[in-house]
VMD Tcl script that builds the backbone (N, CA, C; Angstrom):
set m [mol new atoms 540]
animate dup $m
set s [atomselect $m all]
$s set {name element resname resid chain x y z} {
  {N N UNK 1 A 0.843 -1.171 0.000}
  {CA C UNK 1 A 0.000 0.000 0.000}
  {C C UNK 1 A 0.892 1.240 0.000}
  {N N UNK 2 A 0.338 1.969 -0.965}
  {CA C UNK 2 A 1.696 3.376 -0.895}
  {C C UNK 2 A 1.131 4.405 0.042}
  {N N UNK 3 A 1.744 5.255 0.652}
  {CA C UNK 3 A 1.756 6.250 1.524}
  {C C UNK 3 A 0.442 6.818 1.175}
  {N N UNK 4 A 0.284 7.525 -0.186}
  {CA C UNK 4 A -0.992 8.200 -0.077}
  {C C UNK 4 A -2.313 7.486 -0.299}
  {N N UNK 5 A -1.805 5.757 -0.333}
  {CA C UNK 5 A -3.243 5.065 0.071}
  {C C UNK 5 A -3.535 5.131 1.481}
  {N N UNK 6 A -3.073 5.330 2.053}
  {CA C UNK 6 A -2.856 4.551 3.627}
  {C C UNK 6 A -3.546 5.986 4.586}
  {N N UNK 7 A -2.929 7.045 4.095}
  {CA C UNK 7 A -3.529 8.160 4.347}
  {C C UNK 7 A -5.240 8.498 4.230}
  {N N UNK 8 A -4.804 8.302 2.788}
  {CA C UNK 8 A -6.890 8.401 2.347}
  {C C UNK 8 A -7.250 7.412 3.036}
  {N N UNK 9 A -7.379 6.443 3.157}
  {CA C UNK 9 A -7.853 5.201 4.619}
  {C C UNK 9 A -8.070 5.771 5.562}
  {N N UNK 10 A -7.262 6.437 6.125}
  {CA C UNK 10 A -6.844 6.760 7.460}
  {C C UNK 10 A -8.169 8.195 7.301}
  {N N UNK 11 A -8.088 8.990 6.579}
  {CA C UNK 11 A -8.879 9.920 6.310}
  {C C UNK 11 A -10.597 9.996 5.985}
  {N N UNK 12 A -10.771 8.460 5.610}
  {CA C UNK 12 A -12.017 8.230 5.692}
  {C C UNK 12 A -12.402 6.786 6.934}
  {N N UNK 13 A -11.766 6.949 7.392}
  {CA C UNK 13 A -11.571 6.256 8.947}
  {C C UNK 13 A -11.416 4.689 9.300}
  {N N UNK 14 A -10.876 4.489 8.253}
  {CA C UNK 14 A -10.447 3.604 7.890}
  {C C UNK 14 A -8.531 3.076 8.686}
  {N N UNK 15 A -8.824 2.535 9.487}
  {CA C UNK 15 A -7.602 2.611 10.483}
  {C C UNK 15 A -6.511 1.347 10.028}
  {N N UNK 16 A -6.895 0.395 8.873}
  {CA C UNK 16 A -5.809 0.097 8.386}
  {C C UNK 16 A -4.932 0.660 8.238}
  {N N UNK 17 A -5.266 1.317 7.573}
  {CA C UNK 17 A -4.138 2.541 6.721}
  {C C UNK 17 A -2.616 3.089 7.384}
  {N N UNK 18 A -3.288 3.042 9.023}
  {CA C UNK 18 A -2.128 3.109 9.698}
  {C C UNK 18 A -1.093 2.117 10.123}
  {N N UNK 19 A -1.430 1.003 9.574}
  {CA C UNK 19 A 0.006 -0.498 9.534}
  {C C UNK 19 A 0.986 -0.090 9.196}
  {N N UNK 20 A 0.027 0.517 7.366}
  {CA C UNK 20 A 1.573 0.779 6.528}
  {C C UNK 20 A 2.296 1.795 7.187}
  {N N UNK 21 A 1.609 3.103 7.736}
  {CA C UNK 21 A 2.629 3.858 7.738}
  {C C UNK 21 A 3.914 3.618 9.132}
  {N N UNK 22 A 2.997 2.820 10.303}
  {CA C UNK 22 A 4.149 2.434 11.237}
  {C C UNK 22 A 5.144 1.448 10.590}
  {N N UNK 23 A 4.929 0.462 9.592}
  {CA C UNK 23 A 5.700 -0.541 9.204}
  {C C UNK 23 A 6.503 1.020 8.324}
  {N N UNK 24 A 6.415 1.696 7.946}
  {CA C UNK 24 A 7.294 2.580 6.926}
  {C C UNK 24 A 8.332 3.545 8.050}
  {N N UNK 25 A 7.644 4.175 9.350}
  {CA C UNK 25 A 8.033 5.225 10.067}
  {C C UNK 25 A 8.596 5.242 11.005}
  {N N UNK 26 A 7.986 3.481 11.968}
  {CA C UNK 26 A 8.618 3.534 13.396}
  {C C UNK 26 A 10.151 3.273 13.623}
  {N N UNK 27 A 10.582 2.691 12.772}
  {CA C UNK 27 A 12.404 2.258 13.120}
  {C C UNK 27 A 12.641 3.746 13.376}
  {N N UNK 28 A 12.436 4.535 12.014}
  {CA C UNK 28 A 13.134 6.032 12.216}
  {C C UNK 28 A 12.807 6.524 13.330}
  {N N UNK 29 A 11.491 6.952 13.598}
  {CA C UNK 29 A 10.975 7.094 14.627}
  {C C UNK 29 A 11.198 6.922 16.010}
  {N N UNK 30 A 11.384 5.886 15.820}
  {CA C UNK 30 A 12.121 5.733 17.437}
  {C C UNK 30 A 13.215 6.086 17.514}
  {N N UNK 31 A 14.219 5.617 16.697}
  {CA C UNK 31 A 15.364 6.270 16.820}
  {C C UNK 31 A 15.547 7.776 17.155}
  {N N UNK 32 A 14.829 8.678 15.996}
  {CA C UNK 32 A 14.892 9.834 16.484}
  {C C UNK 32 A 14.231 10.110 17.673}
  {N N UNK 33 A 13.521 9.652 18.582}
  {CA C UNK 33 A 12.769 9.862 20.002}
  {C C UNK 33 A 13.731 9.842 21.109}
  {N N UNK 34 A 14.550 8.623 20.779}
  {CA C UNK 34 A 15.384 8.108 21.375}
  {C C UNK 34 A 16.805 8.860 21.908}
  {N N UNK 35 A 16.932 9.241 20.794}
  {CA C UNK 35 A 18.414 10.474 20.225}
  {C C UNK 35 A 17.471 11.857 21.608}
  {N N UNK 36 A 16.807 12.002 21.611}
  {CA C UNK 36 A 16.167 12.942 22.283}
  {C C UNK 36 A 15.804 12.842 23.994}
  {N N UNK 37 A 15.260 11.961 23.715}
  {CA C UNK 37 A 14.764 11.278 25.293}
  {C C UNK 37 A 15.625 10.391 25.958}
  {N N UNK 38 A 16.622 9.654 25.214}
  {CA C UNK 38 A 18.160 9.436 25.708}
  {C C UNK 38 A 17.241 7.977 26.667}
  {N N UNK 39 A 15.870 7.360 26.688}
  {CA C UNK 39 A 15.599 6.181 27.044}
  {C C UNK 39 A 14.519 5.403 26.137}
  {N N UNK 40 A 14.619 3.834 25.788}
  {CA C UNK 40 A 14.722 3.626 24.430}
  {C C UNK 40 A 13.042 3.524 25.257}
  {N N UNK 41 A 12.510 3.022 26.259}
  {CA C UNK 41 A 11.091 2.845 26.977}
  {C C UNK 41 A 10.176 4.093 26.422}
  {N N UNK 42 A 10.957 5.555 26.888}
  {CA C UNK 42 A 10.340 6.459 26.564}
  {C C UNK 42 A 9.734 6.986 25.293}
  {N N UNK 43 A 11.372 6.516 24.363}
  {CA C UNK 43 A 11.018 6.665 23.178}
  {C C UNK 43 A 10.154 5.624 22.480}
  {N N UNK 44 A 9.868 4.420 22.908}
  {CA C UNK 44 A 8.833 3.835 22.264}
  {C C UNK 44 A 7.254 5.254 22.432}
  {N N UNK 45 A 7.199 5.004 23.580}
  {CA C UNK 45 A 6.136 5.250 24.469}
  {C C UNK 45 A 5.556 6.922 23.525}
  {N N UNK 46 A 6.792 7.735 23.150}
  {CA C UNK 46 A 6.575 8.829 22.470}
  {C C UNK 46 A 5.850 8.492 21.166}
  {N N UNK 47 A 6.819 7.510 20.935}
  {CA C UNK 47 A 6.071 7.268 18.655}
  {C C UNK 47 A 4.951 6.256 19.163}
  {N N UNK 48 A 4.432 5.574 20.019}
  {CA C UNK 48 A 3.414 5.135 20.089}
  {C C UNK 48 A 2.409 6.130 20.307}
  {N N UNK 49 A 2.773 7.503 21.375}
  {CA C UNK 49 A 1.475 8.391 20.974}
  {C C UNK 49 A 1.348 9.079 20.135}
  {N N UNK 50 A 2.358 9.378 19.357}
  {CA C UNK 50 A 2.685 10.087 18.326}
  {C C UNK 50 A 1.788 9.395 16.562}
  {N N UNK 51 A 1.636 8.285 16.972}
  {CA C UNK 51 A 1.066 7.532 15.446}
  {C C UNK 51 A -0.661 7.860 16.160}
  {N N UNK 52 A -1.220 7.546 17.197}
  {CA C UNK 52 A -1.981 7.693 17.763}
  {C C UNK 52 A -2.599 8.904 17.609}
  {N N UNK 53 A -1.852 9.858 17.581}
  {CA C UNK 53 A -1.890 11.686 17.667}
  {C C UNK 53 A -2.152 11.459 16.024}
  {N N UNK 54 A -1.773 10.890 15.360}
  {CA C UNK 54 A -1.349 11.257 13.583}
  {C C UNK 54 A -3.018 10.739 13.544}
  {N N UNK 55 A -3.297 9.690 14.241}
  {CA C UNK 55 A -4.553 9.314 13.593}
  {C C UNK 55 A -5.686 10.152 14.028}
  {N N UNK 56 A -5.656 10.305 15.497}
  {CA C UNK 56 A -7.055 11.377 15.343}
  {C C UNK 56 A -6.579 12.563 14.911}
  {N N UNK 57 A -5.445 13.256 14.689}
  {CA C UNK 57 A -5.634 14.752 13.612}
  {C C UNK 57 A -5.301 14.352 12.318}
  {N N UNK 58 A -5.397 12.750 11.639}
  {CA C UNK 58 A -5.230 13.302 10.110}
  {C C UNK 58 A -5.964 14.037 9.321}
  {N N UNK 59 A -7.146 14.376 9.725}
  {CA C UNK 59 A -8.306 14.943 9.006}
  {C C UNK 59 A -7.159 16.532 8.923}
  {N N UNK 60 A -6.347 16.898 9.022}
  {CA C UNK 60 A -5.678 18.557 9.608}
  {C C UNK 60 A -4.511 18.058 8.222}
  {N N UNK 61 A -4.004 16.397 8.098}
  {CA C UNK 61 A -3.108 17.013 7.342}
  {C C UNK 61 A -3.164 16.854 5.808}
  {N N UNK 62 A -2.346 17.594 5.173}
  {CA C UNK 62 A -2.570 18.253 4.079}
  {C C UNK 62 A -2.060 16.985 3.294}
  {N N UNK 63 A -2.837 16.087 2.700}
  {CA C UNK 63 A -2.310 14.766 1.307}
  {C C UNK 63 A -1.015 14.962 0.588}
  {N N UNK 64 A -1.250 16.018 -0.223}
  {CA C UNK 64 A -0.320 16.540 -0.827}
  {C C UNK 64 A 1.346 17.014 0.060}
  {N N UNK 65 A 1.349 16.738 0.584}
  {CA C UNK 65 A 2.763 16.861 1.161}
  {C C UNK 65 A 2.833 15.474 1.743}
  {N N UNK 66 A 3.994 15.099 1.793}
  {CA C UNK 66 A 4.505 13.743 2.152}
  {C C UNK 66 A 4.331 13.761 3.567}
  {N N UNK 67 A 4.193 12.320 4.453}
  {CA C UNK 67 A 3.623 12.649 5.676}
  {C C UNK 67 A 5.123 12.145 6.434}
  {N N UNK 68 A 5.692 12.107 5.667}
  {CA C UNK 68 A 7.284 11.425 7.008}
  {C C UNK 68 A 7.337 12.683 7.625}
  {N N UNK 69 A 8.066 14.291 6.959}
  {CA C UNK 69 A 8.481 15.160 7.686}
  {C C UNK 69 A 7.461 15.902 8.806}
  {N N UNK 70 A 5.871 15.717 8.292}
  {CA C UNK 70 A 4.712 16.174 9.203}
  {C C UNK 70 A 5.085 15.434 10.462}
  {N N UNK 71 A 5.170 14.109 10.297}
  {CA C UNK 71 A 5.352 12.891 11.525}
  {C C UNK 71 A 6.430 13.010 12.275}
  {N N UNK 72 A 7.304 13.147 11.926}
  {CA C UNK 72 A 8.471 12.867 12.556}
  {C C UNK 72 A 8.515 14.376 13.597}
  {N N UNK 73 A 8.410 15.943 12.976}
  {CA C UNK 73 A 8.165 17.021 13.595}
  {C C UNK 73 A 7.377 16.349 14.543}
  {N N UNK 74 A 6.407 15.617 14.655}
  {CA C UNK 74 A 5.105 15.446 16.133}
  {C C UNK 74 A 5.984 14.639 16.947}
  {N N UNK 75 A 6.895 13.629 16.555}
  {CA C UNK 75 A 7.661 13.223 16.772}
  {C C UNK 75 A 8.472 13.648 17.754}
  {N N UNK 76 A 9.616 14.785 17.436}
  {CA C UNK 76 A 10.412 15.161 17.818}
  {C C UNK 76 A 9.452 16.309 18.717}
  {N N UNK 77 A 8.505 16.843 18.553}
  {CA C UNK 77 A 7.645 18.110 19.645}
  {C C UNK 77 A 7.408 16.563 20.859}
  {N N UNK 78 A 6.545 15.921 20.347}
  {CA C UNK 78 A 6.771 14.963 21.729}
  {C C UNK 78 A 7.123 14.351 22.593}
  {N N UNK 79 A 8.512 14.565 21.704}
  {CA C UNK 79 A 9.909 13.699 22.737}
  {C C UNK 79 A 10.219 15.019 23.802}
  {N N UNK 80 A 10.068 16.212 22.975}
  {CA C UNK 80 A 10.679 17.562 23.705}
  {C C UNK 80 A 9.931 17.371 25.180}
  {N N UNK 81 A 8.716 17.241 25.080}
  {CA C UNK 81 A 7.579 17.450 25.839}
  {C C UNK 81 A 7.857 16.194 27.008}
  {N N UNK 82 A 8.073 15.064 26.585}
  {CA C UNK 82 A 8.312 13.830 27.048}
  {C C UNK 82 A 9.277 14.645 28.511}
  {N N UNK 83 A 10.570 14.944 27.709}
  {CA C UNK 83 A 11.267 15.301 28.706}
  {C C UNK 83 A 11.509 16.520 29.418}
  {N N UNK 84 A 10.308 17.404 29.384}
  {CA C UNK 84 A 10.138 18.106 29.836}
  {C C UNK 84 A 9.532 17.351 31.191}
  {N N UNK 85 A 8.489 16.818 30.716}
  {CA C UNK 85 A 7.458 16.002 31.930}
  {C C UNK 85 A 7.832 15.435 32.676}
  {N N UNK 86 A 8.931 14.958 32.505}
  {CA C UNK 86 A 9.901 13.844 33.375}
  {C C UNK 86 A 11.070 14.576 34.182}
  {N N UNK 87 A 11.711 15.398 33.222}
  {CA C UNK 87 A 12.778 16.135 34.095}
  {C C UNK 87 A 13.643 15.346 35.059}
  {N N UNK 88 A 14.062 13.588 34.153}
  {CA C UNK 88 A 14.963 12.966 34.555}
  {C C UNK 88 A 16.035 12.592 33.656}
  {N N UNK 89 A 16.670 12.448 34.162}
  {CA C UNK 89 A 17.841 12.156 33.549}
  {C C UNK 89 A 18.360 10.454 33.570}
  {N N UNK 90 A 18.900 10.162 31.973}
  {CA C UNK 90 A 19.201 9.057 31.572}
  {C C UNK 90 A 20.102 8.709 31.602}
  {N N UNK 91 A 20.816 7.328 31.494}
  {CA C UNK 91 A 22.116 7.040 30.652}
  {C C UNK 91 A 21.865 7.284 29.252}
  {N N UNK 92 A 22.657 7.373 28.529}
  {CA C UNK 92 A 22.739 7.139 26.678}
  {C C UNK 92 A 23.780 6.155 26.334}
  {N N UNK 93 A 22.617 4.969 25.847}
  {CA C UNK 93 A 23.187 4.352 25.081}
  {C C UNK 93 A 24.328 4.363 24.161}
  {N N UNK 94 A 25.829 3.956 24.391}
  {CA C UNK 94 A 26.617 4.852 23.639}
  {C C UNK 94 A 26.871 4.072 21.797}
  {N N UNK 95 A 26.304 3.082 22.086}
  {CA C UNK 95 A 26.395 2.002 21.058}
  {C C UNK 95 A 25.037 2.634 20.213}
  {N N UNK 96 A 23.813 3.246 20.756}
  {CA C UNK 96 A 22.876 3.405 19.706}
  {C C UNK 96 A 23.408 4.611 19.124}
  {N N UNK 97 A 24.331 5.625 19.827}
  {CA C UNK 97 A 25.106 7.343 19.126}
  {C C UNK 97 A 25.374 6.399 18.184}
  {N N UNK 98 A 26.514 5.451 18.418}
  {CA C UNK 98 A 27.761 5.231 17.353}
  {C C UNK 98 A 26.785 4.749 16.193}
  {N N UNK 99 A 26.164 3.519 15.980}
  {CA C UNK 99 A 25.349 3.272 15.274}
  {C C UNK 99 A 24.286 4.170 14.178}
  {N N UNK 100 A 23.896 5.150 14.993}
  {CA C UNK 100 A 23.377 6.526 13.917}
  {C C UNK 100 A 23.945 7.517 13.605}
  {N N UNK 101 A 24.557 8.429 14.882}
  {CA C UNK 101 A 25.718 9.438 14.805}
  {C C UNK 101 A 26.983 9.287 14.327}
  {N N UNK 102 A 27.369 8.462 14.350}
  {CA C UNK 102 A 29.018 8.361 14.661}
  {C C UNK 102 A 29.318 7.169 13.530}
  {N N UNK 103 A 28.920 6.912 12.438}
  {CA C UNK 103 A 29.197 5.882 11.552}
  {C C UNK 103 A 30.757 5.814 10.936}
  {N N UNK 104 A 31.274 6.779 11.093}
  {CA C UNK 104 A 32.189 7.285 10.636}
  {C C UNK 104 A 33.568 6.919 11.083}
  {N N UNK 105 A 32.981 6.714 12.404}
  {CA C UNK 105 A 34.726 6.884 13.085}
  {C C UNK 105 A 34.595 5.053 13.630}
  {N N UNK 106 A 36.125 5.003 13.904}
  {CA C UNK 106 A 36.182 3.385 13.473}
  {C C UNK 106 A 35.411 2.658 14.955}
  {N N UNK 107 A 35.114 1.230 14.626}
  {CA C UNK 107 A 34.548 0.788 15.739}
  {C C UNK 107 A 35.711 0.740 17.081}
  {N N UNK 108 A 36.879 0.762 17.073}
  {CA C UNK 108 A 37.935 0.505 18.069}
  {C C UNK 108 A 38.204 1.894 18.959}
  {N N UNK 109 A 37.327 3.076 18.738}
  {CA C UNK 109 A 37.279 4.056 19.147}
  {C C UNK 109 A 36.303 4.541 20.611}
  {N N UNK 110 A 36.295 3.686 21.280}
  {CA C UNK 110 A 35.751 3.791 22.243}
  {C C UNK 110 A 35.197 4.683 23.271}
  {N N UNK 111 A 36.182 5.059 23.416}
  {CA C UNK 111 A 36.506 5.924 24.029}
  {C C UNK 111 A 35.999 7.632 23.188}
  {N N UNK 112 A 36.334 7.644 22.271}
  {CA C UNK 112 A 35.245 9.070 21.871}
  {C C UNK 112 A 33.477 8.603 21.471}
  {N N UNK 113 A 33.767 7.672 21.611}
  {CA C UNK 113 A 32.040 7.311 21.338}
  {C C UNK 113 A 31.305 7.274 22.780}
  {N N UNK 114 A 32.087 6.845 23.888}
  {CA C UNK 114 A 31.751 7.564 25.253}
  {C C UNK 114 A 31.623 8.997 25.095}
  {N N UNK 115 A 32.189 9.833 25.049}
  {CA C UNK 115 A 32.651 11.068 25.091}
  {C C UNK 115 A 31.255 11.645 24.355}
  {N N UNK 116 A 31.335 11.411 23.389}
  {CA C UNK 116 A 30.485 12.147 22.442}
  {C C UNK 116 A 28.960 11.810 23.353}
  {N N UNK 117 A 28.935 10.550 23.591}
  {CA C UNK 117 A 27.536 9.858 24.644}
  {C C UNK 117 A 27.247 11.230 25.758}
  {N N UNK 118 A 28.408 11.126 26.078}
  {CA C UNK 118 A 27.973 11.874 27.792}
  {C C UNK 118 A 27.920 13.210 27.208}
  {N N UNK 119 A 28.701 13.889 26.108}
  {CA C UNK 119 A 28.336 15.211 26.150}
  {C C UNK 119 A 26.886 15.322 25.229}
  {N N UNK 120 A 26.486 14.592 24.194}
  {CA C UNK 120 A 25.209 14.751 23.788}
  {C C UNK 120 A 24.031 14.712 25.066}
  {N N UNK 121 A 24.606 13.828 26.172}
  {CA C UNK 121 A 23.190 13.996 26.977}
  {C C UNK 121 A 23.601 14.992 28.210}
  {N N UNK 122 A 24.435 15.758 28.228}
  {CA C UNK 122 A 24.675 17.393 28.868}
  {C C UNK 122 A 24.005 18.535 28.215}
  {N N UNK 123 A 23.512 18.061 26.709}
  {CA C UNK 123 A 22.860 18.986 26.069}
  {C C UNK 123 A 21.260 19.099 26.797}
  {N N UNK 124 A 20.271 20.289 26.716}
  {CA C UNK 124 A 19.008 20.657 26.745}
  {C C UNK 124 A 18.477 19.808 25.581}
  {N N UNK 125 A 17.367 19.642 25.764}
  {CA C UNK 125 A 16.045 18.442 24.774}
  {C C UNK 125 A 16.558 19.502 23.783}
  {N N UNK 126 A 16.080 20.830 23.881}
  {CA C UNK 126 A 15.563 21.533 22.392}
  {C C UNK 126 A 17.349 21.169 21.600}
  {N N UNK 127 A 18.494 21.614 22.293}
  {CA C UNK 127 A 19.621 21.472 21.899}
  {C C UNK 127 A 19.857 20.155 20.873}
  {N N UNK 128 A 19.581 19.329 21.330}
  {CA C UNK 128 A 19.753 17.607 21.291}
  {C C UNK 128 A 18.787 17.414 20.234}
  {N N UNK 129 A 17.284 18.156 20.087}
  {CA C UNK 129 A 16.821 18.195 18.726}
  {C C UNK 129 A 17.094 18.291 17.374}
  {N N UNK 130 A 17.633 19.739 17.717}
  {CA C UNK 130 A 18.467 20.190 16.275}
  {C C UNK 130 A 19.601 19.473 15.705}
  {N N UNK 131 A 20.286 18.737 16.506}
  {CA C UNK 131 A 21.360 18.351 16.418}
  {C C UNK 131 A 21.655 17.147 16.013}
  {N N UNK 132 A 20.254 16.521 16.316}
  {CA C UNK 132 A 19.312 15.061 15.957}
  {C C UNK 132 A 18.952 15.328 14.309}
  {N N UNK 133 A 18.435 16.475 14.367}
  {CA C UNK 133 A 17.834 16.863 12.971}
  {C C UNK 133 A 18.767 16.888 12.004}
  {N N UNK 134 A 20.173 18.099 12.553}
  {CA C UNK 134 A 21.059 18.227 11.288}
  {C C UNK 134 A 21.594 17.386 11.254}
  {N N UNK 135 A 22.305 16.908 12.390}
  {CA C UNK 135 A 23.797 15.457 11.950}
  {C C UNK 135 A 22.906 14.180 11.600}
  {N N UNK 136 A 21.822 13.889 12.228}
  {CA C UNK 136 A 21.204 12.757 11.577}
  {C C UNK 136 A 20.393 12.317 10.969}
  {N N UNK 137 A 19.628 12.981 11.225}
  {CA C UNK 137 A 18.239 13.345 9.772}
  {C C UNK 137 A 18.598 13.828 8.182}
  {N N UNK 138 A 19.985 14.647 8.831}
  {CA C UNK 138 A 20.625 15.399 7.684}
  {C C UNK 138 A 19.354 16.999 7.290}
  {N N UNK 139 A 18.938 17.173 7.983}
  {CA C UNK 139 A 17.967 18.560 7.927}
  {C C UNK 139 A 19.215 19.698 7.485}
  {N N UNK 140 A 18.358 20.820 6.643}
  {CA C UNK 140 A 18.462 22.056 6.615}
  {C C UNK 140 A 18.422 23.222 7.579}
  {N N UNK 141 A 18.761 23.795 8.007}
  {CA C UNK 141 A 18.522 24.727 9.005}
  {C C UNK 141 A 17.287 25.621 8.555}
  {N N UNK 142 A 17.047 25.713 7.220}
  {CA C UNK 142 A 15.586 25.900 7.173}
  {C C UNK 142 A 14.394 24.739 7.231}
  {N N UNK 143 A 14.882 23.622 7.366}
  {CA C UNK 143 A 13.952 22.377 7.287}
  {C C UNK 143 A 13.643 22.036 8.431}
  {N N UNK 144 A 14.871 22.477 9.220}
  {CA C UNK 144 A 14.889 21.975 11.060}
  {C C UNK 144 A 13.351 23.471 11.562}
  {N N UNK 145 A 13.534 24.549 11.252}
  {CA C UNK 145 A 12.744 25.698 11.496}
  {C C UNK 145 A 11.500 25.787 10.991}
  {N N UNK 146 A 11.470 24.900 10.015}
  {CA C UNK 146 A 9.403 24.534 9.789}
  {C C UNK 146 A 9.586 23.277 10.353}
  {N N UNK 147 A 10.598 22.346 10.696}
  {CA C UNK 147 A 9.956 21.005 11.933}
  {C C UNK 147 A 9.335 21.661 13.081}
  {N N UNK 148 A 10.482 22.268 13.589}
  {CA C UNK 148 A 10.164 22.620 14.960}
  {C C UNK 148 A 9.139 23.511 15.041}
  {N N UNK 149 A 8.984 24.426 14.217}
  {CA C UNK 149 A 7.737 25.785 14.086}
  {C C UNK 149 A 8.677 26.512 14.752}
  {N N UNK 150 A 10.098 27.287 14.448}
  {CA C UNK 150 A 10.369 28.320 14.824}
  {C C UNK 150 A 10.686 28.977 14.260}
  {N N UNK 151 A 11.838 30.399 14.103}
  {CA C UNK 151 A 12.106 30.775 13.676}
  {C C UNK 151 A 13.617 30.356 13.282}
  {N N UNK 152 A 14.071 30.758 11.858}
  {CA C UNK 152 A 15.331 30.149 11.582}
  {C C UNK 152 A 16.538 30.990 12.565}
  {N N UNK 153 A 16.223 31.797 12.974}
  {CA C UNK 153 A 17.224 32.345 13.717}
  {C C UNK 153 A 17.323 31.502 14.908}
  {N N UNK 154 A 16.152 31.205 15.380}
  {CA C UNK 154 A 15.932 29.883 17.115}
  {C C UNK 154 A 16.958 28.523 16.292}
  {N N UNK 155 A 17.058 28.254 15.438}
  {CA C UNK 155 A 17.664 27.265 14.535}
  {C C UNK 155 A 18.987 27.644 15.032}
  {N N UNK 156 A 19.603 28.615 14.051}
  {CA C UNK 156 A 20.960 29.148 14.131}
  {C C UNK 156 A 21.550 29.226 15.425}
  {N N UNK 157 A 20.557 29.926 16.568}
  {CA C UNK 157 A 21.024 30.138 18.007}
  {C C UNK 157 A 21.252 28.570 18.870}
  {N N UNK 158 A 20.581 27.559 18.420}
  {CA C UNK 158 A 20.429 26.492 19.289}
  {C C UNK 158 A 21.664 25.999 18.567}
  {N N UNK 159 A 21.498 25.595 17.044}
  {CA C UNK 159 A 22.853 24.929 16.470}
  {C C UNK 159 A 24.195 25.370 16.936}
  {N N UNK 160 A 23.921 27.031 16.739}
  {CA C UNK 160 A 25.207 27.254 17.529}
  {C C UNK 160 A 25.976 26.826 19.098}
  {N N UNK 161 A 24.771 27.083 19.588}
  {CA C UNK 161 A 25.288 26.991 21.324}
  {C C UNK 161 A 25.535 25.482 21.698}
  {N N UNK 162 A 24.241 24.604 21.144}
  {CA C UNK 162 A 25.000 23.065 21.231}
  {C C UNK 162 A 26.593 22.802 20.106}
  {N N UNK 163 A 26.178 23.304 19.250}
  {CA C UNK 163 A 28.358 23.064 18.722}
  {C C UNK 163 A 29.078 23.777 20.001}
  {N N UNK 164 A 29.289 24.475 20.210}
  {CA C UNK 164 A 29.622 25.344 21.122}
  {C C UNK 164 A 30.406 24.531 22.791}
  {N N UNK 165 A 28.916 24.270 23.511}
  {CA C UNK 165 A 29.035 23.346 24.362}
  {C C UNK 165 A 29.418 22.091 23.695}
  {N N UNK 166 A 29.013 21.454 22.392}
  {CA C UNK 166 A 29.850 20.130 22.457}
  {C C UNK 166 A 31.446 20.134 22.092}
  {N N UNK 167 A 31.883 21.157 21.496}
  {CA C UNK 167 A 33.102 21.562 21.222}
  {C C UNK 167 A 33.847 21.718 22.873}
  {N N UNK 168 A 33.605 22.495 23.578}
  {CA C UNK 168 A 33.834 22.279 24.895}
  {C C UNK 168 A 33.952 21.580 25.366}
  {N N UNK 169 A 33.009 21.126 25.302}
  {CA C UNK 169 A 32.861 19.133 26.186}
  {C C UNK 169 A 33.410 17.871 25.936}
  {N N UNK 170 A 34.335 18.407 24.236}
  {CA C UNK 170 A 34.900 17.381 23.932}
  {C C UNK 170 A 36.206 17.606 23.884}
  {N N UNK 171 A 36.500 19.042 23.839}
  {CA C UNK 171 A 38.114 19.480 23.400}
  {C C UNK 171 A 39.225 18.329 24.351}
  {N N UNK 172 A 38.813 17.501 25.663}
  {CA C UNK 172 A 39.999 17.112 25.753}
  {C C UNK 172 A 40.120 16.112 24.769}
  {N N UNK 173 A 39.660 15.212 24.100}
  {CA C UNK 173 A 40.128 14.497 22.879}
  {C C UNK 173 A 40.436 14.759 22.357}
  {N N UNK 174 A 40.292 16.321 21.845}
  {CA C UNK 174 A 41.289 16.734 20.443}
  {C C UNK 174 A 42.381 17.357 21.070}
  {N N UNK 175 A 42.489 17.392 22.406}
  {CA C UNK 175 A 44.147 18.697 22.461}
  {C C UNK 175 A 45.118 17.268 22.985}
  {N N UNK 176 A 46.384 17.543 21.899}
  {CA C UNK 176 A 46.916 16.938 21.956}
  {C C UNK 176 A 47.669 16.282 23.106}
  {N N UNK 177 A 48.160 15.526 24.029}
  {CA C UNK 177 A 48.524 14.877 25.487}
  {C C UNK 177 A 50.434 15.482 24.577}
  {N N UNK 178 A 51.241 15.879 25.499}
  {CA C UNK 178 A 52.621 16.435 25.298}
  {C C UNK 178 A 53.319 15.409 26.862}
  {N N UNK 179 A 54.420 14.618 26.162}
  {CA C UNK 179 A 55.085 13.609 26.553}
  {C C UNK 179 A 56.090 14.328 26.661}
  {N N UNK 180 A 57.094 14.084 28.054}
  {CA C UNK 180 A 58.499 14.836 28.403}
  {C C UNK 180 A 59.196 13.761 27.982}
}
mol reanalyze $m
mol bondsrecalc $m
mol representation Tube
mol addrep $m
């Protein structure tokens, strides 16, 4: 069933419709919840209300635009919210960073894939959003600013200050150790 069958289903209340799109949305989905809420429980718990939320307001969304980036924005507003509500603090998985974030750098690197762990979850939710959005979603800084509904400047200011603090938080890995 393609996306804009599943929708019109869903739109004439027809609640199949919503299989396909969790079989199409939730891996991402969680992941990105996850990247946010820094606990994988929570982040189920988010894209489970979040598909839930998609179904009683689909009548609001617009066919004609593809529904991943609509979803995933409710997505990422609910994870924000998630951890607002909770106002606890997690471990982070440092194996799920490396796995989405960090593909790059070799698996024997341990030790900055800690690093990078603990300073991504020193970041603020909204921080940890954007940052979710650009390095792993691969978003625009104008794409991240109609997810979130802000302004592109709230974009620029958050991107900045989380590089900022994670540059900080990581500099002792990059400054070089000097041997007598």
């Amino acid at each position: 069933m393609t996306e804009q069958d599943a929708i019109a289903r869903l739109q004439r209340g027809d609640i199949s419709g919503l299989d396909s799109l969790i079989e199409r949305y939730q891996i991402q989905a969680v992941r990105t919840a996850y990247l946010i809420t820094r606990d994988r429980a929570a982040a189920e718990d988010v894209v489970q209300s979040t598909f839930l939320q998609a179904y009683d307001r689909i009548a609001q969304f617009d066919s004609r635009r593809p529904f991943g980036p609509w979803f995933l924005r409710c997505v990422i507003n609910n994870a924000i919210k998630s951890i607002s509500r909770s106002k606890r603090t997690v471990n982070l998985d440092a194996d799920a960073v490396i796995n989405t974030l960090l593909t790059s750098i070799d698996s024997d690197q341990q030790d900055i894939h800690d690093a990078v762990a603990d300073a991504l979850g020193e970041l603020p939710a909204d921080q940890r959003a954007v940052i979710v959005l650009h390095y792993y979603l691969e978003f625009s800084e104008a794409e991240i600013a109609q997810e979130l509904v802000c302004p592109p400047g709230t974009v620029k200011s958050r991107l900045h200050t989380a590089r900022k603090r994670l540059k900080a938080l990581l500099r002792p890995l990059f400054i070089p150790t000097t041997s007598e």
